[in-house]
C-alpha positions in Angstrom: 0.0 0.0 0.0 1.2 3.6 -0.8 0.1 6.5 0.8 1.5 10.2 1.2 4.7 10.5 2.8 2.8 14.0 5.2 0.7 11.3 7.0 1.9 7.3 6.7 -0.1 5.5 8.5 1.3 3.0 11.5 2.2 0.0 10.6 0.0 -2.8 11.9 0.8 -5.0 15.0 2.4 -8.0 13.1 5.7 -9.3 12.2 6.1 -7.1 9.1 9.5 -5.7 8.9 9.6 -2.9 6.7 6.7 0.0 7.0 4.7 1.1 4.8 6.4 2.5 1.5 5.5 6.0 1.2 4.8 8.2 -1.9 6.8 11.7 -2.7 4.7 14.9 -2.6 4.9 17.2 -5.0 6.6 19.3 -2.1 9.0 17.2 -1.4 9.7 16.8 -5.1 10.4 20.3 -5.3 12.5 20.4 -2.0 14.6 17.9 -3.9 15.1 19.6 -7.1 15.8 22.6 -5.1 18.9 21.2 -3.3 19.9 19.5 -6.5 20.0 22.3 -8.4 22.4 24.2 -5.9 24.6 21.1 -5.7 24.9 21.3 -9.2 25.8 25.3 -8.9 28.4 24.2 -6.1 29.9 21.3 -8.2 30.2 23.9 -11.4 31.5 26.6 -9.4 34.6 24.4 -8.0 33.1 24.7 -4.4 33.8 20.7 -4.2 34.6 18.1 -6.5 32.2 15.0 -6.2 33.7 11.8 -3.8 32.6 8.3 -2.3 31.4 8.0 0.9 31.7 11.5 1.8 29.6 11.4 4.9 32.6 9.9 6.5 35.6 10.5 4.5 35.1 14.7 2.9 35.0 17.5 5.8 34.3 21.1 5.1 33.1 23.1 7.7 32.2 26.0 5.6 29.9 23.7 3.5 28.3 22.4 6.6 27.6 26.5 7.9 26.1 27.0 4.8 23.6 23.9 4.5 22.6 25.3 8.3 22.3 28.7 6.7 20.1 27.2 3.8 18.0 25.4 6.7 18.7 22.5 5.5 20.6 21.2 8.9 18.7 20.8 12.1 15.5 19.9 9.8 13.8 17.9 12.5 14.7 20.0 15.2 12.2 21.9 17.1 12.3 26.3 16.2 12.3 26.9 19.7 15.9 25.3 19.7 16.7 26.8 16.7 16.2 24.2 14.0 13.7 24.0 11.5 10.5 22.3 12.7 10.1 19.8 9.6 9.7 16.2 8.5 12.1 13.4 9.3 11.0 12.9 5.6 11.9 16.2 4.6 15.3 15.7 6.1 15.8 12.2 4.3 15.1 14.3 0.6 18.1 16.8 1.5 19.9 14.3 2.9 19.9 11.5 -0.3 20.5 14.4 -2.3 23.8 15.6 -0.7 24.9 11.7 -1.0 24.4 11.4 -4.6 26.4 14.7 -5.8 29.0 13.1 -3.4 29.0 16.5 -1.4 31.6 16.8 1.5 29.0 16.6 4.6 31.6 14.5 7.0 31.5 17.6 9.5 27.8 18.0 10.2 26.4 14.4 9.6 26.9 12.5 12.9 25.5 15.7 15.1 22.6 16.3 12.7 21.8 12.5 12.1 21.1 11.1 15.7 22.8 13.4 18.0 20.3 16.1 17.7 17.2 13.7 17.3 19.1 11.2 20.6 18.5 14.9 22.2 15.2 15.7 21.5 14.0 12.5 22.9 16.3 12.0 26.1 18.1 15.7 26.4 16.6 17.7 29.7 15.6 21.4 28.4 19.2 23.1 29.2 20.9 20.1 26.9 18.4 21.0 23.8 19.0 24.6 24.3 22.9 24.4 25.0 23.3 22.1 21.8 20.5 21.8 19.5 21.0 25.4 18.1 25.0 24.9 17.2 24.1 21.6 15.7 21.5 22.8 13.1 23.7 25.8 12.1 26.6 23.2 11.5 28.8 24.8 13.5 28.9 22.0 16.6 30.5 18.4 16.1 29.9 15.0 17.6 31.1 12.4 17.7 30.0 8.9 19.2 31.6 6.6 21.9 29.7 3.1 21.6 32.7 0.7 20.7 35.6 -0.2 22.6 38.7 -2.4 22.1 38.8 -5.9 21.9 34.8 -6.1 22.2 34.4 -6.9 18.3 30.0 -6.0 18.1 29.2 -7.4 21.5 28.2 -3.4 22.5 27.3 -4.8 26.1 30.6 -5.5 27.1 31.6 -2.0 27.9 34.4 -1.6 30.1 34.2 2.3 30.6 33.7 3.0 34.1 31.5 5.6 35.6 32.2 6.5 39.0 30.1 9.0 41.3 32.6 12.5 42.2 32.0 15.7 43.3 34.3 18.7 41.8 34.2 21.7 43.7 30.9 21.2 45.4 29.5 20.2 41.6 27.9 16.6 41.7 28.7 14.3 38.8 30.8 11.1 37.6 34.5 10.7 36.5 34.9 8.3 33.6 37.5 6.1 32.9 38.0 3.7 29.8 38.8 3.9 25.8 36.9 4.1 23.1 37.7 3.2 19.5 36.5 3.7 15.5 35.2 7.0 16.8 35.1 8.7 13.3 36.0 12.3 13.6 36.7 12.7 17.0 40.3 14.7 16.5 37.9 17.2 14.7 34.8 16.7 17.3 33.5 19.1 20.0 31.9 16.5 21.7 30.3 12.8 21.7 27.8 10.7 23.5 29.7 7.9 25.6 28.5 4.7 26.3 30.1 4.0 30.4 29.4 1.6 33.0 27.6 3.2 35.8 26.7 0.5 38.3 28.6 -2.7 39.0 27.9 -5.7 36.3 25.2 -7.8 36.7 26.1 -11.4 34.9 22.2 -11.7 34.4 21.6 -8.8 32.9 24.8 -7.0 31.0 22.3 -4.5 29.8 21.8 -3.2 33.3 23.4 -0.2 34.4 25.0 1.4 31.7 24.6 5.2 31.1 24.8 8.0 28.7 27.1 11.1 29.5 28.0 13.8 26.7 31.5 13.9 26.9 33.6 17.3 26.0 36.7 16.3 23.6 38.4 19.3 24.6 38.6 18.6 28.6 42.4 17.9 29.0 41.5 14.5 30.5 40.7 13.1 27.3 43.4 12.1 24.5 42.3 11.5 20.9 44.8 9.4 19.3 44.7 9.1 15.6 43.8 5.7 13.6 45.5 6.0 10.1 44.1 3.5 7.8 46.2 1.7 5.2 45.6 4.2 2.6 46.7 7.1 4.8 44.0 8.6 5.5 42.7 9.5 9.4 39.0 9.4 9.5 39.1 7.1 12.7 40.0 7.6 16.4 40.8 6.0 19.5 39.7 8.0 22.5 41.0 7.9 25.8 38.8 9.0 28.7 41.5 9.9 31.7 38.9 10.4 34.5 37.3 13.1 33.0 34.6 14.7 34.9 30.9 15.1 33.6 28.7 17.0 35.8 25.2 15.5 36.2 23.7 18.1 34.3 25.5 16.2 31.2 23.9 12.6 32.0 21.9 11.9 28.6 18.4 10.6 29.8 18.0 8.0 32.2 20.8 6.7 34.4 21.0 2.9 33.8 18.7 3.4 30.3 21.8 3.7 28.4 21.4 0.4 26.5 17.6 0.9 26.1 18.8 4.7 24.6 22.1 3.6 22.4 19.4 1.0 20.7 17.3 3.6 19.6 19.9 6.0 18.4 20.9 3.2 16.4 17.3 3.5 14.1 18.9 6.8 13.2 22.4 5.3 12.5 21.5 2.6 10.1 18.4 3.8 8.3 19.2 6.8 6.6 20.4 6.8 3.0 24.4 6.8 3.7 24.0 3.0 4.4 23.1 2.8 0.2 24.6 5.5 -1.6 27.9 5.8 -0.2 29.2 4.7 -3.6 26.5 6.4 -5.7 28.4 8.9 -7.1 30.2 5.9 -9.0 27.5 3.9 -10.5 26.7 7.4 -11.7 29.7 7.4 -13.3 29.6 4.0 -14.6 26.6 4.7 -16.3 27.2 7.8 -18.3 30.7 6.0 -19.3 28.3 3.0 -21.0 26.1 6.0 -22.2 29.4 7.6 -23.6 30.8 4.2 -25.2 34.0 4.3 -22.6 32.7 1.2 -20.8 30.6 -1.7 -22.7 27.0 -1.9 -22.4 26.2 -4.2 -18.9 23.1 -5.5 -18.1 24.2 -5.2 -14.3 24.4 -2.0 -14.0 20.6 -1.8 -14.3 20.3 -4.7 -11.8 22.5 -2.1 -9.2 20.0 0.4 -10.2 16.8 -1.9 -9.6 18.5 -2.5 -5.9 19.2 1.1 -5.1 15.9 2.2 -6.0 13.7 -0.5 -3.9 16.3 0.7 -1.1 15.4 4.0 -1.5 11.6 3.3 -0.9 12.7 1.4 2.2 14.4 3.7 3.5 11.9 6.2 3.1 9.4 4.6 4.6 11.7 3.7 7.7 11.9 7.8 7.7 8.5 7.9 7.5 7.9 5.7 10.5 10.8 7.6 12.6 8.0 10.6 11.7 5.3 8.8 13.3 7.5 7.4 16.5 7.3 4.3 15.5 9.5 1.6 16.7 12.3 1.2 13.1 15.0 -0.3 14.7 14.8 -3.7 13.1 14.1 -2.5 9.7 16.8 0.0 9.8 19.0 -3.3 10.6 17.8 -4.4 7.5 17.6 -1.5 5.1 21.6 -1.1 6.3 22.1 -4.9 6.2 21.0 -4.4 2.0 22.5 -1.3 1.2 26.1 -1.7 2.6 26.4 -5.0 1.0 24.6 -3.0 -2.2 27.8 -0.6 -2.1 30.4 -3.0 -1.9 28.9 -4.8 -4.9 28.4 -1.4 -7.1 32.5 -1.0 -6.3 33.4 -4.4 -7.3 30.9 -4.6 -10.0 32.0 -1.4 -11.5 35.7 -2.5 -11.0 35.2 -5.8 -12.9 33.4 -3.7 -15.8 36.4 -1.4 -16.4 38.8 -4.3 -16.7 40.1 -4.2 -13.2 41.8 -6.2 -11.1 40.8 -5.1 -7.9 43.9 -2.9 -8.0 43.9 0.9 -8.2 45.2 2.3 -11.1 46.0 5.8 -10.6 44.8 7.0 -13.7 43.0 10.6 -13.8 39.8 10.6 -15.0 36.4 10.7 -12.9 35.9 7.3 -13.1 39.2 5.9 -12.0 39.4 8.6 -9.5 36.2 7.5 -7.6 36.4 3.4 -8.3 39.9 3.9 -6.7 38.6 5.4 -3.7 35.6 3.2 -3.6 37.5 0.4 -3.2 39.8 1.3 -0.6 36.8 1.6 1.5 34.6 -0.8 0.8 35.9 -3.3 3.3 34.4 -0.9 6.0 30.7 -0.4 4.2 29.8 -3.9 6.0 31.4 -3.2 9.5 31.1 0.4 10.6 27.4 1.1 12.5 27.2 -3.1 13.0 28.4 -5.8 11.3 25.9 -7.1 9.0 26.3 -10.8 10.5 25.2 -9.3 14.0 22.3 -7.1 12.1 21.3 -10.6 10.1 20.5 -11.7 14.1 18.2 -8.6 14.7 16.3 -9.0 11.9 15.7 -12.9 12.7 14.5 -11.9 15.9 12.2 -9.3 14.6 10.6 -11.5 12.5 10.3 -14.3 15.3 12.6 -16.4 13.7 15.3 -16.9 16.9 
């Protein structure tokens, strides 16, 4: 059933895992073209050249300031904290559109993707108003502090400790442990960490585990680079020395923290990033066949097919993040899809140009962004979950472990 993406209905109480796909309104068809057209102004103008995976690997914080002067950051976010008081559906059409023009939206995207909707359902009033406003004019970044060393996806075996202190008559905790893969952090203001904050329970490892927004700058934390193979530092380790967060910077519920990080997954794993990281070179791929560089390929139109079911998918997840509904399992398996959907479009598009999984240097568009594609493609099916560990949620949503 298709119905207007302003008002999707719920979906019904059964073991369906993917809402109801949604149409596109003629208003947010115009949204789109409107942001398309200016990427296409910025791209002719020189303001960026087109990349891969640019919501983790291209940073430019002017870019992001202007997206938040455009209104086009902060889109879900209340006016009162100084966002823009529209559709998680409205946000999803600005957001596909920066991925496809492969624009460089590294520095915003983890604060505007679940920080700032994390703090609208958990934040108290002063943590709205103290961040909210920074965040949709792209000005503030987070990062996030879930994984830790040696703990591979098992998220509950967090080793951070979280122990009561009080700092010149101020109340709070004092936290102690490492956290790792936290993308941007040596550029980050901030970022939500995942700590300990009551002894283990062995019958329940979810117990007691708490939220704390952690500031990156405080001299008891230490950001230590993570340079991948290729050279280039888009990951972190972080070190948390006994830094001190007041209680005014507990995120929601002490002890909800699992019950919290679960729900800010939805936000990680449903939006478009988790398909079109390597849009921008099936693009490519197809106006090379169009131009007679690369031979005609019936699978490029079968990587076309896939992207555009996953687009529906996850615009309907969107749509039910709109409504409040519960998305967490299908945003498991819209990311489960698309990551393995971008690893295929690199290797596919490698294969079609005569490749042999080497990169080959060579100067044109093409070349430029297949070589970059696959230097990251080993990540698309690791970073926000593994998909082996998703494949598990998804069983379990559909009642089948």
């Amino acid at each position: 059933m298709t119905t207007s993406a302003g008002a999707p209905p719920s979906p019904p109480a059964s073991r369906t895992l993917v809402p109801p796909v949604v149409s596109e309104a003629p208003a947010l068809r115009e949204l789109r073209l409107q942001v398309r057209g200016w990427l296409g102004e910025q791209v002719a103008a020189g303001v960026f050249v087109p990349h891969v995976d640019t919501w983790l690997t291209r940073w430019d914080r002017d870019f992001s300031r202007e997206l938040g002067r455009r209104g086009w950051l902060g889109m879900v976010v209340p006016r009162e904290y100084g966002g823009q008081g529209r559709t998680y559906v409205e946000r999803f059409v600005v957001t596909e559109e920066l991925l496809v023009a492969g624009a460089p939206v590294a520095a915003h995207w983890v604060a505007e993707r679940q920080i700032g909707p994390t703090l609208l359902r958990h934040g108290t009033e002063e943590q709205k108003r103290a961040f909210l406003p920074g965040i949709s004019r792209g000005e503030l970044v987070f990062g996030i502090g879930m994984s830790e060393p040696d703990s591979g996806s098992d998220l509950a075996s967090v080793r951070t400790r979280a122990e009561r202190d009080v700092v010149e008559g101020r109340s709070g905790w004092r936290l102690t442990g490492t956290k790792v893969w936290t993308s941007g952090a040596h550029e980050a203001d901030a970022f939500f960490a995942l700590a300990r904050s009551a002894p283990l329970d062995p019958a329940d490892r979810h117990a007691g585990l708490s939220q704390f927004v952690v500031d990156l700058h405080d001299p008891a934390v230490e950001v230590r680079p993570i340079v991948s193979m290729n050279g280039e530092h888009h990951f972190n380790e972080v070190h948390l020395g006994g830094v001190f967060v007041p209680d005014d910077r507990v995120l929601g519920e002490l002890g909800s923290g699992w019950r919290q990080v679960t729900g800010e997954l939805a936000f990680e794993r449903s939006g478009p990033e988790r398909v079109l990281s390597t849009f921008p070179l099936l693009a490519a791929a197809a106006g090379a066949t169009a131009a007679g560089r690369l031979p005609d390929d019936a699978g490029l139109g079968r990587l076309l097919a896939r992207t555009a079911g996953l687009h529906h998918m996850s615009l309907a997840v969107a749509a039910a993040l709109q409504q409040g509904d519960d998305a967490d399992s299908a945003a498991a398996a819209v990311k489960v899809l698309g990551t393995t959907l971008e690893g295929d479009v690199a290797e596919h598009v490698d294969l079609l140009a005569g490749r042999t999984g080497r990169a080959s240097g060579g100067d044109d568009e093409l070349s430029r962004l297949l070589d970059a594609a696959l230097l990251q493609r080993p990540g698309f099916t690791l970073r926000g979950g593994t998909n082996e560990v998703l494949r598990g949620v998804v069983a379990r949503a559909l009642g089948l472990r």
